[in-house]
N, C-alpha and C positions, 0 to 999 in steps of 0.2 A: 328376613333374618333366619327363616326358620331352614330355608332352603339350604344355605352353608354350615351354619349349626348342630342342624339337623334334632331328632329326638330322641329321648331316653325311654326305656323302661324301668319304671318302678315298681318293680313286685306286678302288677296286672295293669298299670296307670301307665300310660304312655302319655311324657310330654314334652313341649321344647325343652331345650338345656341352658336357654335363660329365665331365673321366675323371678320373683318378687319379695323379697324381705320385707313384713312391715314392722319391723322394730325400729325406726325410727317415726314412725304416724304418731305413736300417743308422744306425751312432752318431757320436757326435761328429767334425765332421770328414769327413761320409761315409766312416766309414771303421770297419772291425769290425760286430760288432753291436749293436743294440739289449742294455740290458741286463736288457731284459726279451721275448724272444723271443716268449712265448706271446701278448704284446699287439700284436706285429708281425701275428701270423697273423689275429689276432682283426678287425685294422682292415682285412685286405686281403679278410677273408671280408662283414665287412660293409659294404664298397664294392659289393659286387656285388650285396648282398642289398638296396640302395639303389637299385639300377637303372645303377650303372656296368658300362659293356660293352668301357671302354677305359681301360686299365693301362700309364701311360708309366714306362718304367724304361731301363738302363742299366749293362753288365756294367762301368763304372767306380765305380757307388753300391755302396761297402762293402771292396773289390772285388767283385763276385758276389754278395755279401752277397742283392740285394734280389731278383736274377733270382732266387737259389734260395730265398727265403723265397715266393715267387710261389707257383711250383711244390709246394714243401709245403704251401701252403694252399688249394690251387684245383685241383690236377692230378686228377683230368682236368679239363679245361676244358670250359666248356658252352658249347655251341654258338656260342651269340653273342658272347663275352667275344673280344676284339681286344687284344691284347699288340703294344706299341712296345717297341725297346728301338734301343739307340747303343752306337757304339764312336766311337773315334776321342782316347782318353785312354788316357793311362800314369798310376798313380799310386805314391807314394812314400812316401805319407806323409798322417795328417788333414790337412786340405786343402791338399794340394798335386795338382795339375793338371798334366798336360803333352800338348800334342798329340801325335799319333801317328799320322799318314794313310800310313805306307808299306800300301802292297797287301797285302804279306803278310800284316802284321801285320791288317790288317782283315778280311779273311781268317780270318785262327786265330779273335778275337777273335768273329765270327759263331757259327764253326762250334762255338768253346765255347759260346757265347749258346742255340744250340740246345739242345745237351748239356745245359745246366743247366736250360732251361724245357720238357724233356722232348719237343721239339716238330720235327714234320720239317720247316715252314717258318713262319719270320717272320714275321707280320704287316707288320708295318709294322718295317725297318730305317733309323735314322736314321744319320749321320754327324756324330759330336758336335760335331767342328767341323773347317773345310778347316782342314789342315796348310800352313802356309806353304813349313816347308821342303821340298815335296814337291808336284810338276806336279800342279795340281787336275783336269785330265785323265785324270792316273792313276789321283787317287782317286774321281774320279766314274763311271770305268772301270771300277774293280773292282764299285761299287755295280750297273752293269749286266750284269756278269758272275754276281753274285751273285743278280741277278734273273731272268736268262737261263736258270741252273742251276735254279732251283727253290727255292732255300733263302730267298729272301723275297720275298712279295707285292707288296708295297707299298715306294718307297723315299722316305726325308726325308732333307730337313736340318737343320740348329740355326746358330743365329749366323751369318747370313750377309746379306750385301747384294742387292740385286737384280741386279746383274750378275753375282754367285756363281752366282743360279737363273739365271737365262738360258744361263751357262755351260753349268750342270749340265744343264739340260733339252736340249741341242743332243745332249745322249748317252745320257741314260737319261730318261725318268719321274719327274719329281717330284708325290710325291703328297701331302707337305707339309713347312712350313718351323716349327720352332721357336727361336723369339727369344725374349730379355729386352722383357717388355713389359707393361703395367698402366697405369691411370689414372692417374700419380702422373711415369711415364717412357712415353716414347710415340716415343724419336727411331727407333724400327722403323713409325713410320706406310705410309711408301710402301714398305713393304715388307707391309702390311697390306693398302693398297691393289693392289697390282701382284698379292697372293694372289686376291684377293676378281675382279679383273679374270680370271685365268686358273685359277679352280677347282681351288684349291691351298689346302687347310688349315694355317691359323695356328695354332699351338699356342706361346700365351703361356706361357714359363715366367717363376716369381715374381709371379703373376699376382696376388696381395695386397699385393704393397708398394708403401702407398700414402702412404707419408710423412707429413709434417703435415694433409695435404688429411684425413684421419679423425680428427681433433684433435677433443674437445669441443665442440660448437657449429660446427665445422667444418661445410664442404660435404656431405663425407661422410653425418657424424652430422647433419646436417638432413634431408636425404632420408630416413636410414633409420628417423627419430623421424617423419618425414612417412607411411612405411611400416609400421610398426612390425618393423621387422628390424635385422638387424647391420650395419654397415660392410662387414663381407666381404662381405656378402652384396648391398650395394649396390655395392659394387666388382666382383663376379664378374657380377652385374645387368648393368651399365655394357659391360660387352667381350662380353658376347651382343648385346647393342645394339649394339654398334660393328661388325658385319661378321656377315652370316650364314654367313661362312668361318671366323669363329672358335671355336675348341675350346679354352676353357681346364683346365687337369689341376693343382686345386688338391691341393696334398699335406699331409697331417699325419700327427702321429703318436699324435691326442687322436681318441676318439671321438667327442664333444662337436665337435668342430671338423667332424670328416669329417660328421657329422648336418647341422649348419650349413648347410657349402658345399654338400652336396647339396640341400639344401633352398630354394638360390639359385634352380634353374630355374625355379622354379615364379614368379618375382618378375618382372614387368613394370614397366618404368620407364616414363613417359608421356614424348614427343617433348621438352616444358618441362622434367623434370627431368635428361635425359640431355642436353639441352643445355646446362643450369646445370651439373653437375658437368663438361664437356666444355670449359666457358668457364671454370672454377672456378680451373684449375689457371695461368693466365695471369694474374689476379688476384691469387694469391695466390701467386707465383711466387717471392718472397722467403722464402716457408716449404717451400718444396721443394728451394731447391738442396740436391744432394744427397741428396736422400730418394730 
């Protein structure tokens, strides 16, 4: 897969431009564990035996839950294998969410992220989202303090505008941005573009939800009958095509599934089909709201 695919640079990290989201590994709710643990490890060992070299997680999925299923399944790491992870949540409860950008707390929140992935620096540290109630100064401060120190390579962000990065960038290195984005929702475009303009990795998350557009006879399901493939797979197609800054980190918790989407790079769309499904969703735009 890696050969059609091909790789990206992130900030100094070069790697495929399929990785691995394990936001779905801990349980219901992101939150606890899986209730089946051994199938956790099993899917994270055979992401890598696939050719992934980059592991997006986050010491809010489980709480901890997914950094430390990482680490028992992989530790030590090989050489190439690039670990992302985010702070920037509090949680409370199956899915409940709460920002949380004070310094300190992003801070402790790293320096556990280390502790639990066995590891003396980060790869890549995102910030899972700017806190409002808190000077984005401060917290894109700490992310270059943190970078200054040693404790990570690489710094992102998630959910953010392009005036967020422009912000951020005036104080530290952004080495990329992850947004809500897919064939189906797309309102992160110029922020696709504005990545792709300044050598800054997109990393789609939700990168499958593709609402009615993979309907029966749909857009989707023509191409991929045109191909003989899945929908994901013409979906995960579609945003390798869309920006050679894009890295999408499809997640599951189905081996079957993680075989799949790994098996997407290898899938070239011709200019005509990636413009039909590109045009698709404006057409059919009565079946999406909402999706």
């Amino acid at each position: 897969m890696r050969e059609v695919s091909g790789t990206l640079n992130v900030g100094t990290l070069n790697v495929h431009r399929l990785g691995f989201g394990t936001m779905q590994l801990p349980g219901s709710g992101v939150w606890g564990p899986l209730k089946d643990h051994d199938a956790a490890l099993t899917i994270l060992r055979r992401a890598v035996e696939l050719g992934v070299d980059l592991l997006d997680t986050a010491d809010s999925y489980g709480p901890n839950v997914a950094e430390e299923l990482i680490r028992e399944a992989l530790h030590p790491y090989a050489p190439l294998l690039k670990i992302a992870t985010k702070a920037g949540f509090t949680r409370s409860g199956p899915g409940q969410w709460q920002e949380c950008g004070s310094p300190d707390y992003l801070r402790k929140q790293c320096e556990g992220s280390l502790a639990r992935l066995g590891v003396e620096q980060i790869d890549l540290f995102q910030l899972h989202r700017v806190d409002p109630k808190v000077p984005a100064d401060d917290q894109f401060g700490l992310l270059k303090a943190l970078r200054d120190e040693g404790k990570v390579r690489e710094v992102g962000l998630s959910e953010v505008s392009v005036g967020q990065i422009e912000a951020a960038r005036r104080i530290v290195p952004i080495a990329s941005v992850q947004n809500n984005y897919n064939i189906a929702h797309r309102s992160a475009d110029d922020v696709v573009d504005y990545c792709e303009q300044h050598d800054i990795a997109f990393i789609p998350y939700f990168p499958l939800a593709n609402g009615k557009l993979s309907e029966p006879d749909g857009p989707l399901d023509q191409v991929a009958t045109e191909l003989g493939v899945t929908t994901s797979q013409v979906a995960l197609a579609w945003l390798l095509h869309r920006s050679p800054v894009m890295l999408p980190i499809p997640g599951t918790s189905s081996l079957r599934h993680l075989d799949e989407n790994c098996a997407a790079g290898a899938i070239t769309l011709s200019n005509a089909q990636y413009q039909e499904l590109t045009d698709a969703r404006k057409s059919l735009r009565r079946w999406v709201m909402g999706g």
